[in-house]
C-alpha positions in Angstrom: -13.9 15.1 -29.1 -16.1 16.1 -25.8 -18.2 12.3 -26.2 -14.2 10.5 -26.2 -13.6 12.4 -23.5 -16.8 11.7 -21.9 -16.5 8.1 -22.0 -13.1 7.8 -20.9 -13.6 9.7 -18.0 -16.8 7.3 -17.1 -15.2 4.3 -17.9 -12.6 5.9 -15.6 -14.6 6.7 -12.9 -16.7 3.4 -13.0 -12.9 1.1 -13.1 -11.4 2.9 -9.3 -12.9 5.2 -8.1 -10.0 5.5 -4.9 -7.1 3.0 -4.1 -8.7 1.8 -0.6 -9.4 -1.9 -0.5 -13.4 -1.1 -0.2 -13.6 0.8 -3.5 -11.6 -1.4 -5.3 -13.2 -4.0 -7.8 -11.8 -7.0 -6.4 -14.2 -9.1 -9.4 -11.5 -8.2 -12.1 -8.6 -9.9 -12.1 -6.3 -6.9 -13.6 -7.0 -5.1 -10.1 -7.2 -8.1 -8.0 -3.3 -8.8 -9.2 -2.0 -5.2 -9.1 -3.6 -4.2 -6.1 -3.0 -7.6 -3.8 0.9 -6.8 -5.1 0.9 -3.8 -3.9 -0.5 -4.1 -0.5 1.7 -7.3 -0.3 5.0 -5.1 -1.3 3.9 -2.5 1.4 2.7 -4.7 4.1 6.2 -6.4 3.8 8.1 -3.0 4.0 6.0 -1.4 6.6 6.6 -4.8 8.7 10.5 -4.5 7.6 10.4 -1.1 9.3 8.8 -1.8 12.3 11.1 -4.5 13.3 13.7 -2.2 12.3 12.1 0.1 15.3 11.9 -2.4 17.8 15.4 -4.4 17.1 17.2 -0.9 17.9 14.4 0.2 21.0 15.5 -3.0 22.3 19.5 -2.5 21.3 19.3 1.1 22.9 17.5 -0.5 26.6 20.1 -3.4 26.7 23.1 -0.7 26.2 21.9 1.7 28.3 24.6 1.6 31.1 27.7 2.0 28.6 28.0 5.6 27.5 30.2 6.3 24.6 
């Protein structure tokens, strides 16, 4: 059991070693799809949110006068 163990951990260690776009084995296409889909999914959210931001910064200067 310890030499199965043993070679998934290496096998392991030698597929991703971290999720950052450096470490990442960009020549197999299993990672290359995942990881491009999930950088995609969280580029689009984190760009979702920081329009989010400015729409009401900008809402809150322009309605500034009228206190409610």
């Amino acid at each position: 059991m310890l030499g199965w163990a043993q070679f998934l951990c290496m096998s392991l260690k030698r597929s991703l070693s971290s999720m950052l776009p450096w470490d990442i084995p960009w020549y197999d296409p299993s990672h290359t799809v995942f990881f491009a889909a999930l950088y995609g999914a969280l580029s689009v959210i984190g760009l979702g949110l920081l329009l989010a931001v400015i729409t009401t910064v900008i809402r809150l200067k322009k309605n500034n006068n009228s206190h409610h």
